[in-house]
N, C-alpha and C positions, 0 to 999 in steps of 0.2 A: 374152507372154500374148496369147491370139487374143482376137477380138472372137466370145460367142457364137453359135450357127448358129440360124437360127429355127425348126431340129428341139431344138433342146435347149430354149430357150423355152415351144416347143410342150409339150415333156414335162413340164417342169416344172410350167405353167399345167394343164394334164390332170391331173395327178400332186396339184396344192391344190383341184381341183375335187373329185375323186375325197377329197381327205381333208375339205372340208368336205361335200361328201355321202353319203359311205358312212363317213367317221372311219378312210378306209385310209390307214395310211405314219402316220410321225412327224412331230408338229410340228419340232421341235428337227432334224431332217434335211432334210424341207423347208427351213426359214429359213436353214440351211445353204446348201443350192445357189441359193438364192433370193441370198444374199449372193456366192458365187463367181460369180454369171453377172454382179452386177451391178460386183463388184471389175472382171472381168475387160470389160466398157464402156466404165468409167470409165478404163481403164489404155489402152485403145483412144482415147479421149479425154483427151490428158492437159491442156488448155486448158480444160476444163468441168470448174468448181469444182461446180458443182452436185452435178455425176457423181459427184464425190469424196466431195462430203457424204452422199450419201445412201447410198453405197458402205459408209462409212466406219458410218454408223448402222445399215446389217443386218448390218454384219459383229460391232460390239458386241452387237445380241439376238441374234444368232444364238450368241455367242460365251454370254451370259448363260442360254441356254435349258440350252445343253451343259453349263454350269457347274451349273444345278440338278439337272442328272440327265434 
């Protein structure tokens, strides 16, 4: 697993702007890649517990958003 590119950051960060100001895209698919960029950091780091925690915490909401529908 790479570490992500700071075009993909970028898009994502564009991509939660655009959904808290115009309400475009899914929450639930945002928090999605929100959690794949941050697994894939943290797997780039694998000495930072931190990385992991917090990894390991978007990939549970993320996983809980999907789970509701």
């Amino acid at each position: 697993m790479s570490r992500p590119s700071i075009s993909e950051i970028s898009t994502l960060l564009a991509d939660l702007s655009d959904f808290r100001t115009l309400g475009d895209g899914s929450y639930a698919e945002l928090m999605r890649r929100k959690a794949d960029l941050l697994e894939r950091i943290a797997a780039a780091q694998p000495d930072d517990i931190e990385a992991a925690e917090v990894a390991a915490a978007a990939r549970a909401r993320a996983d809980e958003l999907t789970a509701d529908g």
